[in-house]
TIVO-152131 format. One record per residue (C-alpha): x, y, z; residue in one letter; chain; residue number from 1. Coordinates in pm, 1 decimal. Layout:
N
x; y; z; resn; chain; resi
X; Y; Z; a; A; NUM;
...
This chain:
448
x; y; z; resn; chain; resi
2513.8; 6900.9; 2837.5; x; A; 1;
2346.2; 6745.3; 2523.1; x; A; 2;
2210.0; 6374.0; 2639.9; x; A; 3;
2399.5; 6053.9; 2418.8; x; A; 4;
2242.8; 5963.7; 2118.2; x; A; 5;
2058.7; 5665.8; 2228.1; x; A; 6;
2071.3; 5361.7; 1957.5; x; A; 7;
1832.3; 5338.1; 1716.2; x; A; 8;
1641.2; 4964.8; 1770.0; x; A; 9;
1684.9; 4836.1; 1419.0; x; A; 10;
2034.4; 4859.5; 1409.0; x; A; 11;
2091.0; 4765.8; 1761.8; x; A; 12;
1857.3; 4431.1; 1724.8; x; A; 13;
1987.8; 4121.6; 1930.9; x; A; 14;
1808.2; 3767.8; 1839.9; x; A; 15;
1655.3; 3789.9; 2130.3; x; A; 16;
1487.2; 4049.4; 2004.5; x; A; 17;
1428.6; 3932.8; 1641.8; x; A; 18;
1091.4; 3893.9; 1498.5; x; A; 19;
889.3; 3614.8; 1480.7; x; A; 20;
899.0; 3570.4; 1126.4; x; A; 21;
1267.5; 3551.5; 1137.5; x; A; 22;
1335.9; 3312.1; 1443.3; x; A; 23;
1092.5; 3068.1; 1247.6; x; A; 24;
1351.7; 3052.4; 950.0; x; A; 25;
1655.7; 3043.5; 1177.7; x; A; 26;
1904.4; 2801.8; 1033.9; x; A; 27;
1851.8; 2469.9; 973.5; x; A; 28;
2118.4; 2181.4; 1151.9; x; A; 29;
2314.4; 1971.6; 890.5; x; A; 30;
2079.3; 1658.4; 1005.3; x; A; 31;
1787.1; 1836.2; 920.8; x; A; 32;
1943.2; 2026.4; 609.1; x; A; 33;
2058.8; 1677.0; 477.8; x; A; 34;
1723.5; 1491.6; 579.5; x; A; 35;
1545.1; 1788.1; 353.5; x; A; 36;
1782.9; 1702.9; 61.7; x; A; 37;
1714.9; 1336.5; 72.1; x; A; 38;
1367.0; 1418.9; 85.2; x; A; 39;
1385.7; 1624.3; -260.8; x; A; 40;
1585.2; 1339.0; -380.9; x; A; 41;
1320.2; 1085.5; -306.7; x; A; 42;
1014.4; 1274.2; -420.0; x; A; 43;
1174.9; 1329.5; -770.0; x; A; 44;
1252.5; 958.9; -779.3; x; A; 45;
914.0; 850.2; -660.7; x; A; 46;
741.4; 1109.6; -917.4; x; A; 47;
978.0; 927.9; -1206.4; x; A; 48;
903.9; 610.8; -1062.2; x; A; 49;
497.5; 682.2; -1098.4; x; A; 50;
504.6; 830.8; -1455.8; x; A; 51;
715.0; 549.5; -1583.6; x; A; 52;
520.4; 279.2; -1399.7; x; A; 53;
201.6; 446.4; -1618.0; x; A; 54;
378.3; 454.0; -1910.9; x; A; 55;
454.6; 86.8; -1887.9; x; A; 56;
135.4; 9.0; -1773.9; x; A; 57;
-25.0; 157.8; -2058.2; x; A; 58;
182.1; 31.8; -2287.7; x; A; 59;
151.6; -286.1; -2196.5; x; A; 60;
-216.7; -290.3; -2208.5; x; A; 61;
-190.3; -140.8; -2524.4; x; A; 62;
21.0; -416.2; -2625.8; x; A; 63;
-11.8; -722.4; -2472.3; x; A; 64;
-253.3; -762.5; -2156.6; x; A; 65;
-154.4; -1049.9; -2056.3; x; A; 66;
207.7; -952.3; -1959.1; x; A; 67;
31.6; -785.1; -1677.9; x; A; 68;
-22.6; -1041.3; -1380.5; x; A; 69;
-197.6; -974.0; -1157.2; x; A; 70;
-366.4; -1254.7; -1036.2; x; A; 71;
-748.8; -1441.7; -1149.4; x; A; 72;
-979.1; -1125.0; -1129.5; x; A; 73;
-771.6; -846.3; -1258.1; x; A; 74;
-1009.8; -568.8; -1155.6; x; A; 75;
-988.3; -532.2; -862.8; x; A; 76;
-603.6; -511.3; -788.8; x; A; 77;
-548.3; -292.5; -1052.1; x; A; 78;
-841.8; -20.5; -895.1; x; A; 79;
-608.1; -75.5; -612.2; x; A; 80;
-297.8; -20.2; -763.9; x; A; 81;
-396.8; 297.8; -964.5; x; A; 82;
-535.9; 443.1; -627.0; x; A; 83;
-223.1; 340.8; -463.7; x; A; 84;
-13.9; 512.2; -717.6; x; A; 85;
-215.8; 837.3; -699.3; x; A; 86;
-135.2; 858.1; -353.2; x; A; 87;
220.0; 791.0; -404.8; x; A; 88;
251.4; 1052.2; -656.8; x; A; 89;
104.4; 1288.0; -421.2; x; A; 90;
337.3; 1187.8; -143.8; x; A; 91;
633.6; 1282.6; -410.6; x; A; 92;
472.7; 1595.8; -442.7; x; A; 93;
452.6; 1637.8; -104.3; x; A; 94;
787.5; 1537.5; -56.5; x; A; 95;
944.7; 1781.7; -240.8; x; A; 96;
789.6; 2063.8; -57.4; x; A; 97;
855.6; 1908.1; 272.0; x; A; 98;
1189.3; 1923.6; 208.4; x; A; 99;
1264.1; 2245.0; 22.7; x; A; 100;
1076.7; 2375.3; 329.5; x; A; 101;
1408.4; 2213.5; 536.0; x; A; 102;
1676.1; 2353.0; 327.5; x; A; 103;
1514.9; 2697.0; 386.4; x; A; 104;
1448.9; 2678.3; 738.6; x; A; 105;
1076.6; 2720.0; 740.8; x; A; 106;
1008.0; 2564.7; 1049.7; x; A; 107;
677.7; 2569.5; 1126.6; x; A; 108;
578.5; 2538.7; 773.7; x; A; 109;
796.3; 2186.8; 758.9; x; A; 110;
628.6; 2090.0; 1043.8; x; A; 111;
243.4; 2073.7; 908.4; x; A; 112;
372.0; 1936.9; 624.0; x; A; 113;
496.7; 1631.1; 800.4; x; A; 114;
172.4; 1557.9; 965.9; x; A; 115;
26.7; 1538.6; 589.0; x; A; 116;
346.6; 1277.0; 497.8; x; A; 117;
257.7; 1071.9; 786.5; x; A; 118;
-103.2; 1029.0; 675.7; x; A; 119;
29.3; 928.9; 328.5; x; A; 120;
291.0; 718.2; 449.6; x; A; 121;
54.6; 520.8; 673.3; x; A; 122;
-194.8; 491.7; 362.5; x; A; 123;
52.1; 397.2; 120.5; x; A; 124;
140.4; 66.7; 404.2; x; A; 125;
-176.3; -50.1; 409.0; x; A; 126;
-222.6; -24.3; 52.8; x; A; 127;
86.7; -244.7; 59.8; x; A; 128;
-55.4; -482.7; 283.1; x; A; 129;
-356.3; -541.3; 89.7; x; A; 130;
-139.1; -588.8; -245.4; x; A; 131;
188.4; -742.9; -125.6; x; A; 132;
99.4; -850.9; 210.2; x; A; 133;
393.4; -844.3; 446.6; x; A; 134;
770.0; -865.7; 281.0; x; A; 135;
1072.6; -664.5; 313.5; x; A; 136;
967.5; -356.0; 80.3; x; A; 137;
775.1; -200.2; 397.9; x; A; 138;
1108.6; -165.7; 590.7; x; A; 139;
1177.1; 168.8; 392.6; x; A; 140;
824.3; 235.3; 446.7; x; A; 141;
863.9; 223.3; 839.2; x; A; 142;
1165.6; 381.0; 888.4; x; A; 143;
1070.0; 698.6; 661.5; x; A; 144;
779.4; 711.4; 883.8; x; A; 145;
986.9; 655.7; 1199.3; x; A; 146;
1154.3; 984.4; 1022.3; x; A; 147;
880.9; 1165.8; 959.6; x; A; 148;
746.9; 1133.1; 1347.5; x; A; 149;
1043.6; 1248.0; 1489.9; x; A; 150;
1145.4; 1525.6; 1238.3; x; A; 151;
767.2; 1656.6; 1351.6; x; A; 152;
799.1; 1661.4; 1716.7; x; A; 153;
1151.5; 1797.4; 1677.1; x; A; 154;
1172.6; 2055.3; 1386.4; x; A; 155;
1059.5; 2346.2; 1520.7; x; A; 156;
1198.3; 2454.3; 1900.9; x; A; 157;
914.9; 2680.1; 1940.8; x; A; 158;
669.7; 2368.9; 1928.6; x; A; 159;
874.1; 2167.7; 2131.5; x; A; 160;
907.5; 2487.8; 2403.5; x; A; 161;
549.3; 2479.4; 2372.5; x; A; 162;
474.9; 2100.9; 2433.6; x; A; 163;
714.3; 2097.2; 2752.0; x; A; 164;
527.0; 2373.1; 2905.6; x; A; 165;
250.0; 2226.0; 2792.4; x; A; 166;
360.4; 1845.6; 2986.3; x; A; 167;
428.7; 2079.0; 3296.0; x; A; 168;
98.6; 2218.5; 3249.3; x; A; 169;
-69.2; 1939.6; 3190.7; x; A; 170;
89.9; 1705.6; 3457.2; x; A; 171;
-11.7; 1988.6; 3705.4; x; A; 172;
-348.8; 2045.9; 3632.3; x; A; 173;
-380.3; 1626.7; 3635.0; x; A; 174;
-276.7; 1635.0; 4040.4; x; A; 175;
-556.6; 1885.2; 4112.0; x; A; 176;
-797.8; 1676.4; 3862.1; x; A; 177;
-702.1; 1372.3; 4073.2; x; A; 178;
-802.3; 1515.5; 4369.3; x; A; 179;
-1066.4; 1592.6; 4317.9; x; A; 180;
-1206.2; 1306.7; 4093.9; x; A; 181;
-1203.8; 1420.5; 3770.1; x; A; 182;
-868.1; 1301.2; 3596.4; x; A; 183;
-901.8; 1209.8; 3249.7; x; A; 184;
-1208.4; 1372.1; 3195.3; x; A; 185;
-1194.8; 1684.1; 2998.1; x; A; 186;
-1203.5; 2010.1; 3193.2; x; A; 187;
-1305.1; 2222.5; 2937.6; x; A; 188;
-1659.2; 2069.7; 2913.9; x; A; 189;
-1668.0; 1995.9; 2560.7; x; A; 190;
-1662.5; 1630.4; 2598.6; x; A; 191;
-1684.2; 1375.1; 2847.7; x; A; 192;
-1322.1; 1240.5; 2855.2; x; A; 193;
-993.3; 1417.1; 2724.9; x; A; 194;
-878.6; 1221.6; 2405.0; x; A; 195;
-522.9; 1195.9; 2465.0; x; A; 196;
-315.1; 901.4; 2396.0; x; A; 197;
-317.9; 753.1; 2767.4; x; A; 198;
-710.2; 718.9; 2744.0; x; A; 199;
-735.2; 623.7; 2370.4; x; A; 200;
-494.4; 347.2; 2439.2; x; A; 201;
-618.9; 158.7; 2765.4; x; A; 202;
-987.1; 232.5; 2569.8; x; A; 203;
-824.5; -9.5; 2316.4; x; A; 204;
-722.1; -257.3; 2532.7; x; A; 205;
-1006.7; -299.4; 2769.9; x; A; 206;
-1252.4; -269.4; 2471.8; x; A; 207;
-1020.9; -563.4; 2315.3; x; A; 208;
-1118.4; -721.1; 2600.8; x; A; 209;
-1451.0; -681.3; 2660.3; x; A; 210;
-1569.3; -724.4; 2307.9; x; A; 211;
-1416.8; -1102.3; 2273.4; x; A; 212;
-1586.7; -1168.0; 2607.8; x; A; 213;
-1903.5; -1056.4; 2434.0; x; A; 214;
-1845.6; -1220.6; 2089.2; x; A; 215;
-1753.0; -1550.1; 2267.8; x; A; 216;
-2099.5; -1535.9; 2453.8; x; A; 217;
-2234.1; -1453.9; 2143.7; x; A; 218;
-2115.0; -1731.7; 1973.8; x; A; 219;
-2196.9; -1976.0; 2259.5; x; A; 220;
-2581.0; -1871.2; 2325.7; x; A; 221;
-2740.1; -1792.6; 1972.2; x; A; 222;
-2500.0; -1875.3; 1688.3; x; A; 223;
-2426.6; -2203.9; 1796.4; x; A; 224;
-2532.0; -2278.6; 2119.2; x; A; 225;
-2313.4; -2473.5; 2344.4; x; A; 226;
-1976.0; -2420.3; 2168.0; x; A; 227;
-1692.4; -2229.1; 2258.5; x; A; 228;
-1501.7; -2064.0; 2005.1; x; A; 229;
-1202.0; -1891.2; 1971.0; x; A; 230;
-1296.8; -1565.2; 1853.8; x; A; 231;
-968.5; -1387.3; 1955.7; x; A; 232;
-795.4; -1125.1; 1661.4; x; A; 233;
-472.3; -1139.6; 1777.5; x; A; 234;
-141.6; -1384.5; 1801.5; x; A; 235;
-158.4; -1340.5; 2154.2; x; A; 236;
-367.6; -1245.2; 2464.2; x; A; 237;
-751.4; -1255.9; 2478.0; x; A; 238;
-775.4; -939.4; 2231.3; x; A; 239;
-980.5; -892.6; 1967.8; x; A; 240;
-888.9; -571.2; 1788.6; x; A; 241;
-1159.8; -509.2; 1548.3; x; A; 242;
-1392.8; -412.6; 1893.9; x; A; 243;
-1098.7; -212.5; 2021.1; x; A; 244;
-1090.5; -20.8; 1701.9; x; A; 245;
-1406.2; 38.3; 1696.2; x; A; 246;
-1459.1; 184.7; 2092.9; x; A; 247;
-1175.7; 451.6; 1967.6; x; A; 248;
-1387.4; 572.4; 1674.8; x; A; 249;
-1694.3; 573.7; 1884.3; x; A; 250;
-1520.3; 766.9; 2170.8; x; A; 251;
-1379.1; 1002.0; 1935.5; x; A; 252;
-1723.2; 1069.7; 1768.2; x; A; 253;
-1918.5; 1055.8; 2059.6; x; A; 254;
-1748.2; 1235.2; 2298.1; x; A; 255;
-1906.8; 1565.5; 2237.9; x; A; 256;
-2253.2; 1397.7; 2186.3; x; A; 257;
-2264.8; 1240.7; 2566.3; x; A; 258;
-2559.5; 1437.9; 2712.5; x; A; 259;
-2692.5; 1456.1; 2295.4; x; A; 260;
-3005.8; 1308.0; 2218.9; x; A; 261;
-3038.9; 892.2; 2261.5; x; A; 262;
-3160.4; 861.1; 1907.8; x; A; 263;
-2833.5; 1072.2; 1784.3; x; A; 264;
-2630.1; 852.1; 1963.5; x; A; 265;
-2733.1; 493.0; 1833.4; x; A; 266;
-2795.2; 648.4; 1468.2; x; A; 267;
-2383.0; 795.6; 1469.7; x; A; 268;
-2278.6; 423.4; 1639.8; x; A; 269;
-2478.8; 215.9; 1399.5; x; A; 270;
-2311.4; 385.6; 1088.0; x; A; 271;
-1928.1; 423.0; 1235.5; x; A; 272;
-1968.1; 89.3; 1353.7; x; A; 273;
-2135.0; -73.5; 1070.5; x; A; 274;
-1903.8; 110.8; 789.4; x; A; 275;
-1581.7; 48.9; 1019.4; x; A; 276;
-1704.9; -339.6; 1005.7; x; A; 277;
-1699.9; -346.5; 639.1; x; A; 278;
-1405.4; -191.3; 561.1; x; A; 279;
-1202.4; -414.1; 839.9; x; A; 280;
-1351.9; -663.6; 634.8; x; A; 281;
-1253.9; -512.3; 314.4; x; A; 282;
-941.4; -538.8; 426.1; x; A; 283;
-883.6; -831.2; 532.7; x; A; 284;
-1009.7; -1019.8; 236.6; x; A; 285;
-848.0; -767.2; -6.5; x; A; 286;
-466.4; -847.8; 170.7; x; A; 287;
-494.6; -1166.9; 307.5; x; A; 288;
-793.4; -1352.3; 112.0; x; A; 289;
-930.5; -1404.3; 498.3; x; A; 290;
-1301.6; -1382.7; 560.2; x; A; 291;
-1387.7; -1405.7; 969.0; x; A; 292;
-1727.4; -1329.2; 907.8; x; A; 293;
-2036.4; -1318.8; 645.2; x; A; 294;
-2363.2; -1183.7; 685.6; x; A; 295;
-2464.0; -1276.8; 336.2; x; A; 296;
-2824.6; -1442.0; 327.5; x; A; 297;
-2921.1; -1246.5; 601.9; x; A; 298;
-3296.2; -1138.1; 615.1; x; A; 299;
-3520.3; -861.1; 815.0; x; A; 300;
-3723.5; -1068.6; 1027.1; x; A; 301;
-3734.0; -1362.4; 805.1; x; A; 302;
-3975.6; -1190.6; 530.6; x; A; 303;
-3702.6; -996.7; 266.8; x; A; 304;
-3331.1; -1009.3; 211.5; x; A; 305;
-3123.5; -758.8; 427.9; x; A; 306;
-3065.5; -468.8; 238.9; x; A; 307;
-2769.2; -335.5; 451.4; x; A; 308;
-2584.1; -686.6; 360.7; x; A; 309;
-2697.3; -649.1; -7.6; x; A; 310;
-2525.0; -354.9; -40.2; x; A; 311;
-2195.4; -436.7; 157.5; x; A; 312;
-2149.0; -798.5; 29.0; x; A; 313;
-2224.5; -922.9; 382.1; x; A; 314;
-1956.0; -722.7; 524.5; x; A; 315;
-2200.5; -592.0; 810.5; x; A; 316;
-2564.0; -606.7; 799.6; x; A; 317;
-2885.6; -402.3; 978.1; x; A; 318;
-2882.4; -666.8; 1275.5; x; A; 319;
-2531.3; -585.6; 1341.1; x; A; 320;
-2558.0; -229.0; 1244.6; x; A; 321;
-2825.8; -201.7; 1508.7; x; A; 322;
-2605.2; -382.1; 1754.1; x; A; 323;
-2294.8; -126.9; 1738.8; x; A; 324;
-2539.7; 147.2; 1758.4; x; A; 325;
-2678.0; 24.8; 2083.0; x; A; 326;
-2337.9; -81.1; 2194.6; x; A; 327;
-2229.3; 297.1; 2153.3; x; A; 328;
-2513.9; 405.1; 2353.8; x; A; 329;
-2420.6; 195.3; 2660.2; x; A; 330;
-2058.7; 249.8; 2566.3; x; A; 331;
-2089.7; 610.9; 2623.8; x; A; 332;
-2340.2; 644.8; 2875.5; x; A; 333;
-2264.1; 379.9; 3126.4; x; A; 334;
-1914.6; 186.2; 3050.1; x; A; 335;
-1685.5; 513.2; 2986.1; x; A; 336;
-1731.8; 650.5; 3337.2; x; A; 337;
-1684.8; 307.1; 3490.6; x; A; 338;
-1357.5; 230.8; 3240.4; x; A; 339;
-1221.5; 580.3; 3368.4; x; A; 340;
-1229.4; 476.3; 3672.7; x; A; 341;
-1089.2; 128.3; 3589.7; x; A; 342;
-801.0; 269.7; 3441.0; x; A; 343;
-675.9; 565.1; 3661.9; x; A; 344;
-632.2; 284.6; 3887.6; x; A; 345;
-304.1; 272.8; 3711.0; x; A; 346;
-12.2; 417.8; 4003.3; x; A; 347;
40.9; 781.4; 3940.3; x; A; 348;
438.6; 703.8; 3906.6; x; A; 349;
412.4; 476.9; 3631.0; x; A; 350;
125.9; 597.4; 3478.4; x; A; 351;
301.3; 652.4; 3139.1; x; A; 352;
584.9; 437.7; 3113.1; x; A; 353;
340.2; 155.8; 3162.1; x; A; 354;
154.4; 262.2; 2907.1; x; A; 355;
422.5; 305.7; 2680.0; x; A; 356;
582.6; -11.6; 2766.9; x; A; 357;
205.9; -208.0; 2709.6; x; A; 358;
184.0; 0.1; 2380.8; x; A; 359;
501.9; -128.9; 2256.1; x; A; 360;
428.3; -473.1; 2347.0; x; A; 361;
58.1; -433.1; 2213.5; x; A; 362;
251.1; -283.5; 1871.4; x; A; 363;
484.7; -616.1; 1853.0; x; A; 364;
180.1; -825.6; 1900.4; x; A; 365;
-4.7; -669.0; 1583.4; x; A; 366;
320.6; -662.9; 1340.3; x; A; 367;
364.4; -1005.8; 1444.3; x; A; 368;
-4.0; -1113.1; 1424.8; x; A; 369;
32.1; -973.4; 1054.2; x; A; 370;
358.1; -1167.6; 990.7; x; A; 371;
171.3; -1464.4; 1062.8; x; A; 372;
-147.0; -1395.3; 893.9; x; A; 373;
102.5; -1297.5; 582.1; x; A; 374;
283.9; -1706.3; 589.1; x; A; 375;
-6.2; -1852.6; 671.3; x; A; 376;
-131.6; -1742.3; 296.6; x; A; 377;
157.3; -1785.9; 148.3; x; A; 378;
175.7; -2147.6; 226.8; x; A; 379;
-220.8; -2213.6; 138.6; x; A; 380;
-104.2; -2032.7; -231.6; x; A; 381;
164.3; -2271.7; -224.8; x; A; 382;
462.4; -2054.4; -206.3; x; A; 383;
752.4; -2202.7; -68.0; x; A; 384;
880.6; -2026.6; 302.8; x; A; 385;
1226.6; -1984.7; 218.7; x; A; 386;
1316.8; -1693.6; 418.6; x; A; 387;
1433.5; -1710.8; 806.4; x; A; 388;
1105.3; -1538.5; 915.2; x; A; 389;
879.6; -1759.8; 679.8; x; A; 390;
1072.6; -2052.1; 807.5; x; A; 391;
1007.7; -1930.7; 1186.2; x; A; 392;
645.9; -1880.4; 1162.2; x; A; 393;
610.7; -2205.0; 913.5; x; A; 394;
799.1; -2403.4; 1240.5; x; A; 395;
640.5; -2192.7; 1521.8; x; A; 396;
267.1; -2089.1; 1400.4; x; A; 397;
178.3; -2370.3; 1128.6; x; A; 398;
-151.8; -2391.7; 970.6; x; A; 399;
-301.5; -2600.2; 1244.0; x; A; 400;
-182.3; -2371.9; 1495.2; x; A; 401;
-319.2; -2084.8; 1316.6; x; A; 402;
-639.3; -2261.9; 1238.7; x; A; 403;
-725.2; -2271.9; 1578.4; x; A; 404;
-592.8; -1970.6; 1717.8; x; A; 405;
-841.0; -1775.8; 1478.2; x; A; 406;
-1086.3; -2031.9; 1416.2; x; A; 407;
-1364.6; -1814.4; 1331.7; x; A; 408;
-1138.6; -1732.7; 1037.2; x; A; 409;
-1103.6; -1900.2; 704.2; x; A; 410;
-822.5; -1774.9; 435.6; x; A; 411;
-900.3; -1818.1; 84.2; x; A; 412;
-599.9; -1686.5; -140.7; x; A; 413;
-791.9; -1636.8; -470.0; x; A; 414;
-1009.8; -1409.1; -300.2; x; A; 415;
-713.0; -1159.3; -203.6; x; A; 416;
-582.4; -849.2; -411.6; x; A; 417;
-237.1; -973.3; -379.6; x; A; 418;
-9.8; -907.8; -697.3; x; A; 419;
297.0; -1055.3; -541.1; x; A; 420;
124.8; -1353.1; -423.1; x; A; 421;
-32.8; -1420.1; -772.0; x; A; 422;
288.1; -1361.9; -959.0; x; A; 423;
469.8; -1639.4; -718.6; x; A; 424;
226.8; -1880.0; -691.0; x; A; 425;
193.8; -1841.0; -1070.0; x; A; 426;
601.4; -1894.0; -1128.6; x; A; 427;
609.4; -2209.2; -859.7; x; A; 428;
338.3; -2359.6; -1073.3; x; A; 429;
527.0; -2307.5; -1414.2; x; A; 430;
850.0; -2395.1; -1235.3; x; A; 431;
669.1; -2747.0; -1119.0; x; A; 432;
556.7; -2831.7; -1497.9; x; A; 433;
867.4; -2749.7; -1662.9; x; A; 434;
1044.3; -2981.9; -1395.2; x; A; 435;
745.3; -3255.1; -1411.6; x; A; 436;
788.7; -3217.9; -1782.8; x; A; 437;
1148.3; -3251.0; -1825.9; x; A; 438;
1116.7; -3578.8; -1621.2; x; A; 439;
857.5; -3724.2; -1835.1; x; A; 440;
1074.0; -3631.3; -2186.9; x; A; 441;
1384.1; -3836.2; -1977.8; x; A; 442;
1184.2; -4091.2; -1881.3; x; A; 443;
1046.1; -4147.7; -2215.6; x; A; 444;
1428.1; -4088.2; -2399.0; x; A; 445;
1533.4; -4416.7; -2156.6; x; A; 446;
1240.1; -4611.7; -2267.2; x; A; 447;
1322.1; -4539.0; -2629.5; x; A; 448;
């Protein structure tokens, strides 16, 4: 008896058996099909958008400068603005791909493309904070980045397979790491803690913490002794971000380097810290005209000017350079361990909802500590608060109150980049004359 023909595989291939290559360009849902199409839609409107915006900038320039306001010192926002526009031309690019890459079903590929969108995205808000400050024309903004996160984590099933296990993994390996004493550090041995979001975060807050404790001592012993100042950098809670910010970049950098060398480990703090000083700084002169601190004048023991201030405007200087660098030293050597321990502390049942929970809250507290920062120069430029959230912070978080909330702080609006607030102040002013000056032609028409 001859034996059956037995199937050949390639005609007899079930999906379960399909090759990689092909279960990575399975079929696209409609959501994500659609999402893809918008997505080509937008990047050839924001690519329009950017060439015509250069053709009517150059024509313009070519024609009449002064039709382009933007503000007493033009330099500077329009260095911005070009940079700004680079990057948004990119994104378009970017854009395009991301979502041809949807229509076809390339999963994978779509993913890794997002996580270069989200970088752009969260560049191109900033730059819009430092130009525009805080309006309505960063709602788009946040949502397409609300998008883009979720579109990441979700688009391709194999990741998302992979993350689970990875959770079940992970959450696993934490139990045995607990009992033994070693949860949150990382297991591998290439650094001293694992960098995941749980640790990042309370590393954030307690450094939040702990550095306005520290700049409030400051303050009270050498810079002027015997006062207390408010030095906090947020609307609410004893928080002061800028040190927060600054304990994430150091842990990130110096994880790896935490049996290193200590010279290696003050030189890398001094220049993170120093350079993240100046641009926070940068910043927040550039978008709100606010200056909380200036090391200009500052000298090297009295004898010569300070050549680190020279160079950054007084954004940071060598005393303070020398300060973060030894602050990273004890940061990594002595207060890590301890702040490990402080915050696995934290129930095992609720160790990541109350994380999320504080994150959200901690999130709220910086979009609204922005809001505020945003009306409060607004109404020293003199632009009216007609809108219900101007009106609420005008009524709630007035000039006084914002004085001395962030008293260390003093806003100066012709020192910002803002084009919007230029523009406005500029057309309130006009608006006043023409109304002061059609009053004085009626008052002189009765006299006649």
């Amino acid at each position: 008896m001859t034996p059956e023909p037995q199937p050949s595989p390639t005609k007899s291939a079930t999906p379960s058996g399909a090759p990689a290559h092909a279960k990575a360009k399975q079929k696209m849902p409609l959501a994500y099909r659609l999402y893809g199409l918008f997505c080509i839609l937008l990047g050839a409107y924001t690519l329009f958008a950017v060439v015509m915006f250069a053709a009517l900038m150059t024509w313009a320039l070519q024609t009449d400068p002064s039709m382009v306001i933007v503000g007493t010192d033009p330099t500077l926002p329009v260095v911005l603005l070009v940079i700004s526009y680079v990057i948004t031309f990119v994104d378009g690019i970017a854009l395009i791909v991301f979502g041809r890459m949807l229509r076809r079903g390339s999963r994978r590929n779509a993913a890794l493309v997002s996580h270069v969108l989200i970088a752009t995205s969260v560049v191109q808000i900033l730059f819009k904070l430092m130009l525009q400050g805080v309006d309505l024309t960063l709602i788009p903004d946040a949502i397409q980045l609300f998008l883009l996160i979720a579109v990441s984590v979700t688009v391709d099933p194999t990741l998302k397979k992979e993350r689970a296990v990875q959770r079940k993994f992970r959450d696993m390996v934490d139990r045995e790491a607990a009992g033994v004493d070693m949860l949150g550090r990382d297991l591998e041995g290439k650094g001293f803690i694992e960098l995941n979001f749980f640790n990042l975060f309370w590393v954030f807050v307690v450094c939040c913490f702990l550095g306005l404790i520290i700049e409030t001592v400051y303050h009270f012993a050498v810079v002027v002794p015997g006062e207390i100042q408010d030095r906090a950098g947020l609307l609410f809670g004893p928080f002061s971000p800028i040190y927060g910010f600054g304990a994430v970049l150091m842990t990130v950098a110096l994880n790896r380097f935490y049996k290193a060398n200590p010279v290696i480990i003050f030189v890398v703090s001094a220049v993170i810290g120093g350079l993240f000083e100046a641009a926070t700084s940068l910043f927040m002169e550039l978008g709100f005209g606010a200056v909380a601190w200036d090391y200009s004048g500052s000298t090297i023991f009295g004898l010569f000017p300070d050549p680190i201030a020279v160079i950054f405007g007084g954004r940071t200087s060598a005393l303070f350079m020398c300060m973060w660098g030894a602050l990273g030293f004890v940061w990594i050597k002595v207060c890590l361990p301890w702040m490990l321990k402080l915050i696995n502390l934290i129930p095992w049942k609720v160790r990541y909802s109350f994380t999320t929970i504080c994150a959200v809250l901690m999130l709220v507290n910086g979009v609204m500590t922005l809001e505020a920062l945003d009306c409060w120069f607004e109404r020293l430029s003199g632009i009216p608060q007609a809108t219900p959230i101007e009106q609420f912070y005008a009524e709630h978080y007035d000039n006084d109150y914002m004085a001395h909330r962030f008293e260390s702080m003093t806003i100066t609006p012709d020192d910002s980049a803002r084009v919007d607030g230029a523009a406005r102040a500029t057309a309130v002013e006009a608006d006043e004359e023409l109304i002061e000056g059609a009053a004085d032609a009626t008052f002189e028409d009765d006299a006649a």
